[in-house]
Every structure is written in structure tokens, then in C-alpha cells.
N, C-alpha and C positions, 0 to 999 in steps of 0.2 A: 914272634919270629917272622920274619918275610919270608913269604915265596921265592924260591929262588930255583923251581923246577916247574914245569907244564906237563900233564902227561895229554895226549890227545889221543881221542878213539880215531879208528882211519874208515870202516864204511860208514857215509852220509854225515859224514863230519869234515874228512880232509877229502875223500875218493865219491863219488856219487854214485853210487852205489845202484841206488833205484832205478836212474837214467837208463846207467848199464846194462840191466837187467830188462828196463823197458824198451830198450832199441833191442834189445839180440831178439824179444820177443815180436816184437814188428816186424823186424829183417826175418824171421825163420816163419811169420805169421802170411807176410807176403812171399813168400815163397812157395808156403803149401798153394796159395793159393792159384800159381800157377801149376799146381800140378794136380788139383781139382776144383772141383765148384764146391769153394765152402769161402765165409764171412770172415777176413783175418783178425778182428776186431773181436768176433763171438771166439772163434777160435783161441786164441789166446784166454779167452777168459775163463773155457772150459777146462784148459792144460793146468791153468792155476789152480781150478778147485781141484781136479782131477791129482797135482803134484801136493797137495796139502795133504790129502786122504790118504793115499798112500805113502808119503812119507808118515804120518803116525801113526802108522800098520806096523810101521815094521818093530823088530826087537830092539833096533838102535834107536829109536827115538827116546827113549831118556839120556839117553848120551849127548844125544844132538843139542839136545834141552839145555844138559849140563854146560855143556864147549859152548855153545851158542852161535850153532850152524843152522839155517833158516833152508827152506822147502827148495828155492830157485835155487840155491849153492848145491843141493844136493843134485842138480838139473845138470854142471859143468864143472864138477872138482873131481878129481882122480882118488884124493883121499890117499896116496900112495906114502903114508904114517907109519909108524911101528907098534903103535899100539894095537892088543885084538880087535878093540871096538873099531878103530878104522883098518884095520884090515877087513873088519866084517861088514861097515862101511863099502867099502872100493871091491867086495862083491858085490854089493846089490846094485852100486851106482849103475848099472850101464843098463837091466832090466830096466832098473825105478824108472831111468832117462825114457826110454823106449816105452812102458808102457803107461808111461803119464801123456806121453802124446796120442798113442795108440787111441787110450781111453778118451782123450779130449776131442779124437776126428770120430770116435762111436757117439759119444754123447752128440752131437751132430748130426748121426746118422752116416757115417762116412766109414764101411769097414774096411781098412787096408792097413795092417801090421806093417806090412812091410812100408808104407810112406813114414808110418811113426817114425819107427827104426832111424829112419832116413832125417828122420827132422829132428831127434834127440840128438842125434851126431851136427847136424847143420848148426843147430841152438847156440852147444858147445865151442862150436870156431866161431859163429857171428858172437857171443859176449868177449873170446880172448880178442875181438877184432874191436869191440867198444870200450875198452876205458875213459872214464871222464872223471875229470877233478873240477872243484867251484873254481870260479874266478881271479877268487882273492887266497886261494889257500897256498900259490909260493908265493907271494907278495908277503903274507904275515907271519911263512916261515922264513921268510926272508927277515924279516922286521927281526924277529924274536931269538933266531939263531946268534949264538955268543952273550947275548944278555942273559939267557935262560939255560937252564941244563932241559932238553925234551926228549920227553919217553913217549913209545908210541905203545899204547896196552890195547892190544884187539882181540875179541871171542874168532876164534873160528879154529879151523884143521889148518895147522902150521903149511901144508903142500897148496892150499889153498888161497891164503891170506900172504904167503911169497910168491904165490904167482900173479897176484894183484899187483905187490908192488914191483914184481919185475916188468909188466906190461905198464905200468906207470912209472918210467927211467923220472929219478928226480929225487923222489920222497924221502929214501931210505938215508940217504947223507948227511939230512938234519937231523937227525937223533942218534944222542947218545946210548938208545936201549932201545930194543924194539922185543917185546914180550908178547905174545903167542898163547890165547890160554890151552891149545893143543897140548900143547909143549909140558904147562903146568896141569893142566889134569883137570881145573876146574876154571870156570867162564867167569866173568859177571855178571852178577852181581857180587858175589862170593866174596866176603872180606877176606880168608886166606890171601886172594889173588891178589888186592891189592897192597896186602902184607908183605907180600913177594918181591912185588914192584918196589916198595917203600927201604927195603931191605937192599936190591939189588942196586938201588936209584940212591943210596943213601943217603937219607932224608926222613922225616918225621912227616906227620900229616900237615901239619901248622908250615912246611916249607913246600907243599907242593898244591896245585890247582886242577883239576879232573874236568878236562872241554869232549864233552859230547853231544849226541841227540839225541840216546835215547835215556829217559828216566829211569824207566825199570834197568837197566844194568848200567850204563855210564854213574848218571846221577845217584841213584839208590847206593852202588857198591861203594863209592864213596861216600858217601854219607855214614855208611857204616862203623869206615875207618877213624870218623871224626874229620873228614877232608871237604875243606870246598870244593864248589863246582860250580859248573858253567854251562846250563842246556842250550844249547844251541836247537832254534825253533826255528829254522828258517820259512815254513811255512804255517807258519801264527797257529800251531792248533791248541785247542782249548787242555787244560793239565786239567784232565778228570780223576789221577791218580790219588793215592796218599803221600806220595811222593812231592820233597818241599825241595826243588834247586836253590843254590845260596844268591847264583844271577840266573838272569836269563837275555839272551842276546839273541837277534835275527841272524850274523852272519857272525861269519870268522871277526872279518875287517872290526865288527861293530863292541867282538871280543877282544880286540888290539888296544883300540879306545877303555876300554872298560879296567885293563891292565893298567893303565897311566893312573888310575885314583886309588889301587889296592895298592 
């Protein structure tokens, strides 16, 4: 049977994710650093070890696990969910925020809580203030919209992952489905999830294609289903996993091309 569906993951697949994350942290790293003598470079690097540690401290972190919400989201999302776990979630977020900086200007040597404070808040308007998308990602949802039926399946907290695409005007128009694994209770890898999809998307595995970057949840969860995919590597790193993608492609564009011979 053909493919006659695309489902695409949206952080560092269509949204660039990293980017984002690595200017709000420049923009709030040069910031502190006008308002002390500290290295914005080291700086930033202590806030990340510092947001890693404590984000697996807490009791939500097998939830986090689950949904597939990473350290930095936990740094600028409100989490404002229905579910316990993000409610319980969107109490901690504004400490976590505050004392992952706090901790990253001590590890430094720099004791001022109250600059943290200041900089977890900064952090969170300098990423709504960065979105970035690649190049070619309206271009070959340009290409591919009406030919294709596209589903958009992303891990994160639904208040999160829409706040993404409402600071990115554009995305949400191409697709006929845009699933949320908040929403469904479990993330990817999880074949459930893409049971869900396959169900919602109506379609079989043998009619849809799974384009992401990462292996462990895009590639893997697919696989499970019996569904092709498409790891998108755009920056050549070497697959040390167990994990076997059906293509693998540098960019969107180079996954457009690669459409014409399936």
C-alpha cells in the first residue's frame, strides 16, 4: 500500500528548537552579565548542569520521562494542564526556574537569589521572544500539503507545545491533526501513541511515514508500530544506538527528494 500520510515531529525537526533555547540563553547569559562580573559562556553552562540536577530531583520526573519534556522546557513553560502531574508540574516550575540560576551564579561563586530570580523570569520572555524554524521547512510544507494527508505528533505538555506554535504564525494550517502526547498521557517512543495517531489519522502503518530527529522516540516509536521513517541528521552525528531508521536524510528539503522514489 502507499504512503499517502507524513506524520512529522515539530522540535528540531520542523521548529529549531536548540537554537531557541541557545539564544534565550546568550540573550539572559549577557544580561547577567551586566549586572555582575561573571563569564556568560561559563555561566550558561553551569545553569544547564545546574537545571539537569534538579529537574531529576523532583517527584515529576518520571512523568517528564514519560510525556517527553526535557530540562530547558522545564526552564519557560507554565505547564497550566489539567492533569495532577502538571499541575504539580506548574508548582514547582517557577522555584526549579529561580533556583537553577540561583545555583548556576553560586557555582560561580556569585551569591545573589535575588539576580537568579530576575534571570529565570528574563530566560522565559527572551525564548517566547526566539522562535526559529530551518530554511526549507515552509517550502516542503508547501511542496507536500494536498498531496499528503500531515500529522503533526510531538512529546511535550500540550500548554507548551501550543505555545510554540502560536509564537511560530504559520505551522499549524498544514496539518490535518496535530497530537500532543500531554493530551494522550503517553510520549514516544510508546506504540500506544502511535496507535492513537494511526487510528485518529486513519490509516494503517504501510500508508504513513514517521520524519524526525530523534531515534530514540521519533525513529524507535515507529518502528514499533511496523512504520517507516525518516531520521532527519542534520548534523551528521554518528547512530551509536540499537536503533535501525528505514532512511536517513540531512535536511527536510533532502527528505522531499527522497519522497519522489517511495
Amino acid at each position: 500500500m502507499s504512503i499517502n500520510t507524513i506524520i512529522f515531529d515539530l522540535d528540531d525537526t520542523l521548529l529549531w528548537d536548540k537554537k531557541s533555547i541557545k539564544t534565550a540563553f546568550e540573550k539572559t547569559c549577557d544580561y547577567a552579565a551586566l549586572k555582575c562580573d561573571v563569564d556568560p559562556a561559563k555561566l550558561e553552562e553551569a545553569v544547564r548542569q545546574e537545571a539537569r540536577r534538579l529537574y531529576e530531583s523532583y517527584e515529576i520526573y518520571d512523568y517528564t520521562v514519560l510525556i517527553g519534556i526535557n530540562p530547558f522546557e522545564g526552564l519557560w513553560g507554565t505547564f497550566d494542564d489539567p492533569t495532577d502531574s502538571f499541575q504539580k508540574m506548574k508548582g514547582i516550575v517557577p522555584e526549579y526556574r529561580k533556583n537553577a540560576w540561583t545555583n548556576g551564579l553560586n557555582a560561580l561563586g556569585i551569591d545573589n537569589a535575588q539576580l537568579g530570580a530576575e534571570l529565570g523570569e528574563h530566560f522565559v520572555e527572551e525564548r517566547k521572544k526566539s522562535p526559529f524554524v530551518y530554511e526549507d521547512t515552509f517550502a516542503v510544507l508547501d511542496a507536500l500539503k494536498g498531496n499528503y494527508q500531515l500529522v503533526l505528533l510531538t512529546n511535550g505538555a500540550p500548554s507548551l507545545q501550543n505555545l510554540k506554535l502560536e509564537i511560530t504564525p504559520g505551522i499549524v494550517p498544514y496539518f490535518d491533526h496535530i497530537i500532543i502526547s500531554g493530551d494522550f498521557g503517553k510520549g514516544k517512543p510508546d506504540a500506544s501513541l502511535f496507535e492513537f495517531m494511526m487510528d485518529k489519522a486513519g490509516i494503517t502503518a504501510s500508508e504513513g511515514i514517521m520524519v524526525g530527529d530523534n531515534l530514540n522516540t521519533d525513529i524507535l516509536g515507529s518502528s514499533r508500530v511496523g512504520m517507516k521513517n525518516v531520521w532527519i541528521n542534520r548534523e551528521g552525528n554518528m547512530n551509536n544506538s540499537q536503533v535501525t531508521p528505514t532512511y536517513e536524510v540531512k535536511s527536510l528539503t533532502e527528505f522531499k527528494e527522497l519522497l519522489k522514489s517511495l
